[in-house]
N, C-alpha and C positions, 0 to 999 in steps of 0.2 A: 816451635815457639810462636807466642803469640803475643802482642803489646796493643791495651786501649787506654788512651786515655780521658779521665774526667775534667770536671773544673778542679784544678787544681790538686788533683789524684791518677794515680798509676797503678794499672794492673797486670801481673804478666803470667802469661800460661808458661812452662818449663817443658823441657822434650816429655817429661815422664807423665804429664798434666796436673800436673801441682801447681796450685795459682797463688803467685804471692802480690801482695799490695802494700805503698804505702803515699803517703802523700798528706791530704787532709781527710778528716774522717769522722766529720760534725754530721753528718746525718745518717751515720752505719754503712755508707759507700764502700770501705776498704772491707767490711766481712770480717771482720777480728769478734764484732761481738760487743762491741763499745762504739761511743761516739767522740775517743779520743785521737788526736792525729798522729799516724808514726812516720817520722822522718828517716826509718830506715826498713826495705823489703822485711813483709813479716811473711812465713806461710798460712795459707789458710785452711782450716780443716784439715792438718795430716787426719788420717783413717774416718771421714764420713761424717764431722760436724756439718759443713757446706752444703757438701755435695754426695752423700751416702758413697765418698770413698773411687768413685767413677774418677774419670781420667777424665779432663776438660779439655776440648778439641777448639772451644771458638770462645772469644770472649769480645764484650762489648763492653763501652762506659759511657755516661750519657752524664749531667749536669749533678746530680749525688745519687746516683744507683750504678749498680753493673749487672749486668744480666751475662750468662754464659750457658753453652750445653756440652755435655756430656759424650761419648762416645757411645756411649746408648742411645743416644737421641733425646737425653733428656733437659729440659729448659729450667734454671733458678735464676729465679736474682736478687735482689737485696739491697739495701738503702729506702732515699725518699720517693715513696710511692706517691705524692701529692697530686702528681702530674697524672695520672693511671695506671 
């Protein structure tokens, strides 16, 4: 298991690497797909919306994005890209 958190958002990898978030969620940072806030763990991408389905081994959270990789080796992330 894995825990990052944002401003004011949480994200959290599970043993099986399913990553659920919830917190505030005004600039796509939780990964649901909206820019709404949910004040209760949502999962995200069961079967491949996310993350094509891989198993999430790291995750990070940064000021409204979260960026994670894969057990493949693979890197996504999502929210406000303003910053780079």
């Amino acid at each position: 298991m894995a825990v990052a958190c944002g401003e004011s958002f949480t994200t959290v990898v599970a043993e099986q690497g399913d990553v659920w978030a919830f917190g505030r969620g005004d600039h796509g940072q939780l990964g649901l797909g909206t820019d709404e806030d949910q004040l209760l763990p949502a999962l995200l991408g069961k079967g491949g919306d996310v993350y094509d389905g891989e198993a999430v081994v790291l995750i990070a959270a940064g000021f409204a994005h979260t960026a994670c990789v894969t057990a493949k080796g693979t890197l996504w992330s999502w929210g406000d890209g303003g910053d780079g």
